[in-house]
C-alpha positions as a Markdown table, in Angstrom:
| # | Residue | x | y | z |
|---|---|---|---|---|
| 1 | Unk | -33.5 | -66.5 | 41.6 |
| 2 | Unk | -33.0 | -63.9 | 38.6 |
| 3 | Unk | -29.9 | -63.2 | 36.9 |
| 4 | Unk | -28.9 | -59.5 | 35.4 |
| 5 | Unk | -26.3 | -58.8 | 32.5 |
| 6 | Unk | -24.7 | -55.4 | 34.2 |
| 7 | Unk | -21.2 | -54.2 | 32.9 |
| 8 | Unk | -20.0 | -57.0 | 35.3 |
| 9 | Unk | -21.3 | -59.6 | 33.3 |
| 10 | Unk | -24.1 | -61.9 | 35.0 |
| 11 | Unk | -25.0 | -61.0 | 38.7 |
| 12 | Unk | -27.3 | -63.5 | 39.9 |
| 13 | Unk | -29.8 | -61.8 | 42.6 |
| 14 | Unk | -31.3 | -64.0 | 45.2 |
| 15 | Unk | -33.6 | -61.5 | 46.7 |
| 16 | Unk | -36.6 | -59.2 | 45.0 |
| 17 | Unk | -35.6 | -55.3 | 44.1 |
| 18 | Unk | -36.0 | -52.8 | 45.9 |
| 19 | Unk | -39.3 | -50.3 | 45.2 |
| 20 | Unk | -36.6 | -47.8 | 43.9 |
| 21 | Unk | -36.1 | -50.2 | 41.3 |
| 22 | Unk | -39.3 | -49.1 | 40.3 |
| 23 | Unk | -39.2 | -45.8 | 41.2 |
| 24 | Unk | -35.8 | -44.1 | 40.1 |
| 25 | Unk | -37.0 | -45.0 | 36.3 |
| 26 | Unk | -40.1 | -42.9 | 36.4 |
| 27 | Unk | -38.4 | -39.9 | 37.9 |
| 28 | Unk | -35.5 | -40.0 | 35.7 |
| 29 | Unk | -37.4 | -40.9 | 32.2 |
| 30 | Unk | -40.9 | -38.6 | 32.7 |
| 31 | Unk | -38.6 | -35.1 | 32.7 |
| 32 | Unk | -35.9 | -36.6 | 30.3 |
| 33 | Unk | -38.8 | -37.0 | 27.8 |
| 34 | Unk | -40.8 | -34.1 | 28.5 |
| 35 | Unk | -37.3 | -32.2 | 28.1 |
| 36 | Unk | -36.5 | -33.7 | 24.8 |
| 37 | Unk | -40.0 | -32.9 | 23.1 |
| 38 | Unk | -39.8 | -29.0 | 24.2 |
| 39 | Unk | -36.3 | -28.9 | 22.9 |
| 40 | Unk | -37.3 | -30.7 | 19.6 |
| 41 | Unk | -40.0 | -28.2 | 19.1 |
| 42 | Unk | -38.5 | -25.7 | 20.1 |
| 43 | Unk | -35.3 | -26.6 | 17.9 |
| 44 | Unk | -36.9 | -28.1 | 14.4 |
| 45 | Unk | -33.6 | -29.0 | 13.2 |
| 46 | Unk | -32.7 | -32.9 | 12.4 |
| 47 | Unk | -29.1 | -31.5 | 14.4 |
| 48 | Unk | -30.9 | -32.8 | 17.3 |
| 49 | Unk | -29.0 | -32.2 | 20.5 |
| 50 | Unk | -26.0 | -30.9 | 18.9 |
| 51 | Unk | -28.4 | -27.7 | 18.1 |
| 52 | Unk | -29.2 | -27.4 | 21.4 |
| 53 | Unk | -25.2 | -27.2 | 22.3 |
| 54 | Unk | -24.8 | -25.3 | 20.1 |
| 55 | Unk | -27.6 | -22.6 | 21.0 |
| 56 | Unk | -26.4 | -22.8 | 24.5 |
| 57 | Unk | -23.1 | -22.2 | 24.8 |
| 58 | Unk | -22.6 | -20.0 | 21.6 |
| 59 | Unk | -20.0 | -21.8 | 19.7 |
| 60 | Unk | -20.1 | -24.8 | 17.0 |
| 61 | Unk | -17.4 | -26.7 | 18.7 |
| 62 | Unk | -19.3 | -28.0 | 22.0 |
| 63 | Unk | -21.6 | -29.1 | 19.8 |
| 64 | Unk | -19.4 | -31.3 | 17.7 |
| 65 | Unk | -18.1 | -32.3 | 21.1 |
| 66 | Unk | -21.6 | -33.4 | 22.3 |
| 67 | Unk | -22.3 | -35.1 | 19.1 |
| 68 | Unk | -19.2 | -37.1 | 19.3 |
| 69 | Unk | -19.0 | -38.1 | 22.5 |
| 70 | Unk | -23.0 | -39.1 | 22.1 |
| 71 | Unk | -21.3 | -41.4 | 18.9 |
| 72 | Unk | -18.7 | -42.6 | 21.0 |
| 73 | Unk | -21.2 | -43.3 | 23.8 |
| 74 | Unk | -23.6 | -45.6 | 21.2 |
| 75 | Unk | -20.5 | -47.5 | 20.0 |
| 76 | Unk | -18.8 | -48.5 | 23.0 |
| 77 | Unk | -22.3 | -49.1 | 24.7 |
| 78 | Unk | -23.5 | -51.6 | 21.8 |
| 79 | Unk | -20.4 | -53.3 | 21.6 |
| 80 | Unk | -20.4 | -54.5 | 25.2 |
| 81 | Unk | -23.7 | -56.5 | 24.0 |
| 82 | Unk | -22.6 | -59.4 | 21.6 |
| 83 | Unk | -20.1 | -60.1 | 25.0 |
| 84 | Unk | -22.4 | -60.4 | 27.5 |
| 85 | Unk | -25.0 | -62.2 | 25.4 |
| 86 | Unk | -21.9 | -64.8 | 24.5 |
| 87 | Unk | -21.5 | -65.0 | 28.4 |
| 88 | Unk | -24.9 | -65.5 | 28.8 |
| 89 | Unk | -25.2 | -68.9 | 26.4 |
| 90 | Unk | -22.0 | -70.5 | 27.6 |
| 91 | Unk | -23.4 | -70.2 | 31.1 |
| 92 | Unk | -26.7 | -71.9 | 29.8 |
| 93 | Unk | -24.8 | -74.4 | 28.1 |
| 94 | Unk | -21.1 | -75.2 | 28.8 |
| 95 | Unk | -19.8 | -76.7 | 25.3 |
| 96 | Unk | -20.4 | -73.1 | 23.7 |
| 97 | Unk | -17.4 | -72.0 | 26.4 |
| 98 | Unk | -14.9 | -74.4 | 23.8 |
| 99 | Unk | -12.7 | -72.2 | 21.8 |
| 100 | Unk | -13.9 | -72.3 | 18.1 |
| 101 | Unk | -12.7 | -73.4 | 15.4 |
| 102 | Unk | -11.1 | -70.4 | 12.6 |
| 103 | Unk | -10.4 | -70.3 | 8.8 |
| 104 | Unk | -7.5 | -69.1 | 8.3 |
């Protein structure tokens, strides 16, 4: 039995993954990073992907839309972390699930 931290906390699987485990990774990730190194050469900027926006579509506010949604993205992605890793210690040992202790 393995266990996986998804967005619905831990899922414990009883049964091995399926081969497109293995494969969906490679097809996605090959052409995402062969994308991003033609654009970043082709683009020399440290704008990053809110050049390329830009350059696309022709006017400076997609690209500030891209760049803050991609913040947005990275903050609300890394704060799910510190929960599930919380979820994951009071499942490996039960007297971490005790409300703490606060200074007031």
């Amino acid at each position: 039995m393995s266990i996986s931290i998804t967005s619905h906390g831990l899922v414990p699987h009883f049964f091995p993954p399926p081969p497109s485990y293995l494969v969906f990774p490679l097809v996605w990730s090959i052409p995402e990073a062969l994308l991003t190194a033609e654009l970043s050469s082709a683009f020399p900027e440290c704008a990053g992907c809110v050049a390329w926006v830009n350059e696309a579509f022709g006017h400076p506010s997609w690209g500030y839309m891209r760049g803050a949604l991609s913040w947005l993205s990275g903050v609300l992605d890394n704060a799910i972390y510190p929960v599930l890793f919380v979820d994951y210690c009071t499942m490996l040992d039960a007297r971490l699930a005790l409300p703490l202790p606060r200074a007031v």
